[in-house]
Backbone bond lengths (Angstrom), bond angles and torsions (degrees), N, CA, C in turn:
res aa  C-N    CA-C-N  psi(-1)  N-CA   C-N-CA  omega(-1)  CA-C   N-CA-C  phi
1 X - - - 1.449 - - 1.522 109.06 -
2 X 1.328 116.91 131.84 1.344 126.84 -173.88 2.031 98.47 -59.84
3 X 1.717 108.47 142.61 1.076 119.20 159.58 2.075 119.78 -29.72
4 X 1.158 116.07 123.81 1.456 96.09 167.08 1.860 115.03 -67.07
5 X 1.174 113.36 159.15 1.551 114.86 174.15 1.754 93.53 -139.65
6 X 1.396 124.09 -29.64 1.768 100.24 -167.64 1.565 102.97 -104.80
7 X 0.982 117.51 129.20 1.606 131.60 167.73 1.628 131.21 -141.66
8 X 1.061 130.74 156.80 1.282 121.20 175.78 1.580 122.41 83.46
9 X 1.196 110.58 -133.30 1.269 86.94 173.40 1.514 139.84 -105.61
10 X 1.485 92.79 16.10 1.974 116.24 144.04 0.883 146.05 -51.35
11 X 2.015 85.97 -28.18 1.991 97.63 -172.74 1.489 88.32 -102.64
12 X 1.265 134.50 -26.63 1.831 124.99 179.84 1.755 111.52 -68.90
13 X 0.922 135.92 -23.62 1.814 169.60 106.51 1.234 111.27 24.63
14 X 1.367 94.56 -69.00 1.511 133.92 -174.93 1.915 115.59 -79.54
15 X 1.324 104.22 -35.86 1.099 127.31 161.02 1.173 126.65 -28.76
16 X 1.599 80.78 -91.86 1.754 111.21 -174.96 1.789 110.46 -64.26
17 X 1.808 95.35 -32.08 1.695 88.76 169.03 1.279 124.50 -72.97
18 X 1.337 108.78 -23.31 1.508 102.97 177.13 1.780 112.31 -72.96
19 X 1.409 125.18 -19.47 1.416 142.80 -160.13 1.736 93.29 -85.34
20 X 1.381 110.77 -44.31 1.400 117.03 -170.15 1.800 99.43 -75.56
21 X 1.185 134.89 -38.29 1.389 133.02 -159.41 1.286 98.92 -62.09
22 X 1.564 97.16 -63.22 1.750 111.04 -175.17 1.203 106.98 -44.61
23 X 1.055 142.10 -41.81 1.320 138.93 -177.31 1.949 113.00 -62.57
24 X 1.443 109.92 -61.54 1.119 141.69 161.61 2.228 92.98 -28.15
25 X 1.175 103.76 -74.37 1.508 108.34 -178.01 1.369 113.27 -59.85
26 X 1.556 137.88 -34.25 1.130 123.98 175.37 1.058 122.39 -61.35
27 X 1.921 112.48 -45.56 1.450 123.30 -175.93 1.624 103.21 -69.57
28 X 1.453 138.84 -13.43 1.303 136.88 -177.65 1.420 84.95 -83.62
29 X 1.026 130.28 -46.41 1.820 125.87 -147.39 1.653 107.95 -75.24
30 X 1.797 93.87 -37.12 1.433 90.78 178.68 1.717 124.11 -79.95
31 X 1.482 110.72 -21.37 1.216 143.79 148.37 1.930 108.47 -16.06
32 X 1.252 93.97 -67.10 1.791 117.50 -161.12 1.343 105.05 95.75
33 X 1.134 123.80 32.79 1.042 127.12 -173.43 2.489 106.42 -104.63
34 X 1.492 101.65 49.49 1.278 104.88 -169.69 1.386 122.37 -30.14
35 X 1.450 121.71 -58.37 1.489 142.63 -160.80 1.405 78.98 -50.79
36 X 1.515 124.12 -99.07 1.011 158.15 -136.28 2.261 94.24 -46.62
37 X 1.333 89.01 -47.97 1.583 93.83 -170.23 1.181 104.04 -71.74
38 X 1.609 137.36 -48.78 1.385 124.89 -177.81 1.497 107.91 -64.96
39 X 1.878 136.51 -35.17 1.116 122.74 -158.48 1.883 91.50 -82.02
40 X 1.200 120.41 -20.17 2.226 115.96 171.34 1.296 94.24 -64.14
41 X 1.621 127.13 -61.81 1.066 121.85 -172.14 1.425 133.60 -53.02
42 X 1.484 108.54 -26.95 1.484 126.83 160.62 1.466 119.63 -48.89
43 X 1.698 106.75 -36.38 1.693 120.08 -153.53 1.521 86.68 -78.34
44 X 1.422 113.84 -57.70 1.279 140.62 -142.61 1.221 88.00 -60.85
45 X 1.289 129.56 -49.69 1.596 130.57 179.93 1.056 104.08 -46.68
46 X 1.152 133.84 -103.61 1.348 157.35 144.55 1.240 116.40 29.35
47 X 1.760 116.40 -62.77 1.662 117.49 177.54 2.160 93.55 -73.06
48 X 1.336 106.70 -18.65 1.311 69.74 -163.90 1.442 107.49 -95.89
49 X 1.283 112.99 -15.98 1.701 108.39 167.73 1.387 101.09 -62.20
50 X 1.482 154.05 -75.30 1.026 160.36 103.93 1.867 91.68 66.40
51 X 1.494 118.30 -61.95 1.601 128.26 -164.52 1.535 100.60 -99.58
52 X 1.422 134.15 -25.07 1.224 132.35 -163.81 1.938 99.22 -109.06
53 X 1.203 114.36 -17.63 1.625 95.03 164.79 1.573 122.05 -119.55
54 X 1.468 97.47 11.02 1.552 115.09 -173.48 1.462 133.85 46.73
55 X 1.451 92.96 22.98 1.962 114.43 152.95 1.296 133.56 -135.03
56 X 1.191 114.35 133.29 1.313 119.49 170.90 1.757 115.38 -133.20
57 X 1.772 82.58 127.60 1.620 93.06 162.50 1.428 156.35 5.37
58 X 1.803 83.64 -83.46 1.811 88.79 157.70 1.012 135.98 -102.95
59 X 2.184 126.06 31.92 0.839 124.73 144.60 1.562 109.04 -95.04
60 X 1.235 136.35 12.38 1.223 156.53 -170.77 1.616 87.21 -95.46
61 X 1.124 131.16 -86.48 1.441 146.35 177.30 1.302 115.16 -27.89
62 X 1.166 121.09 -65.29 1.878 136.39 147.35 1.783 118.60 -17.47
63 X 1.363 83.45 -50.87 1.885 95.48 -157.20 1.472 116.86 89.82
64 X 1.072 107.44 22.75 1.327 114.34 164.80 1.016 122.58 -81.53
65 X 1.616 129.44 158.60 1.361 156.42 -152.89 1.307 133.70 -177.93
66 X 1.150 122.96 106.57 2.040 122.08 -153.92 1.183 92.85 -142.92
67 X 1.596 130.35 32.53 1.539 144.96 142.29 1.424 123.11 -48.76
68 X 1.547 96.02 -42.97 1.500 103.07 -164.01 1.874 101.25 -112.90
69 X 1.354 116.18 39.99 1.226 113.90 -177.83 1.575 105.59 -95.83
């Protein structure tokens, strides 16, 4: 399992952004508004794996670390 790098208050951040997208994508989806709802729904993934295994990529790539904040 990859090193953790996001914690604190990066991973609540990450959270709440992922909580806000989904929302953002339903109201696009119900909309007809496709593009727009799959690319929130994309984010929403993303920040929230990002908050639920406490790594991400391109703070991996960076050298970043918001564990010890």
């Amino acid at each position: 399992m990859p090193q953790r790098n996001v914690g604190g208050v990066d991973r609540l951040a990450r959270a709440l952004l992922a909580a806000l997208l989904t929302v953002v994508a339903v109201r696009a989806l119900r909309a007809g508004r496709r593009s727009a709802g799959v690319v929130a729904l994309l984010g929403a993934l993303a920040a929230g794996f990002n908050a639920t295994t406490c790594f991400c990529g391109l703070n991996a790539t960076l050298g970043l670390d918001t564990t010890r904040e």
